[in-house]
N, C-alpha and C positions, 0 to 999 in steps of 0.2 A: 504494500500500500504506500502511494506516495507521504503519507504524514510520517509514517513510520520514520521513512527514510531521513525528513526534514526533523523529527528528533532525532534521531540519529545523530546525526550532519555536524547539530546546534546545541549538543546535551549541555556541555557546558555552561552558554547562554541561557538555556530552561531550567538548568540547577539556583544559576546567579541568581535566574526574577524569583523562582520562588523562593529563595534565601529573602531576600527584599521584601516580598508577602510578610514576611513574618518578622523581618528586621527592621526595616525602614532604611537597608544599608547596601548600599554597593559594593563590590569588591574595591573598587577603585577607589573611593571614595577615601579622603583621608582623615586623620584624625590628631588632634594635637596634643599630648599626654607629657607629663613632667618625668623627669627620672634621674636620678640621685647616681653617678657616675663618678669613678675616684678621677683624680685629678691628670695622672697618667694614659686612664681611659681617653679623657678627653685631648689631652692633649695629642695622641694617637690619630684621635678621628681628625682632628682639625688638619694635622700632617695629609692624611689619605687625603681628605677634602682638598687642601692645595695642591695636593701631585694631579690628580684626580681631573680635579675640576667639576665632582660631582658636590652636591648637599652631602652634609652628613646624613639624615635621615633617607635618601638615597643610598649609601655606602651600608648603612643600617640593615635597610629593606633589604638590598642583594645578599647579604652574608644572611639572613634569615631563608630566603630563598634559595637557598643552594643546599636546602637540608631535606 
């Protein structure tokens, strides 16, 4: 059946909305949350961030993403 197929295709996208139904959240969507980092941590990130040129909570995201 062609629906099938278009779940199929798009499960992912059909997972996300109905995550949304019920969260009121995106994946994408971001969020801005405090955190208590030793001073070395940060000094770290801010390093990577200028070699980088990425955000830290970019740098963040990807080393979460790789797990």
């Amino acid at each position: 059946m062609q629906s099938d197929k278009i779940i199929k295709k798009y499960k992912e996208l059909f997972l996300a909305l109905e995550n949304y139904d019920r969260t009121r959240e995106l994946p994408s969507q971001r969020k801005r949350v405090d955190i208590t980092l030793s001073v070395r941590t940060i000094n770290k990130l801010k390093e990577l961030s200028k070699k980088s040129g990425k955000p830290v909570s970019h740098i963040i995201e990807e080393k979460f993403m790789e797990r």
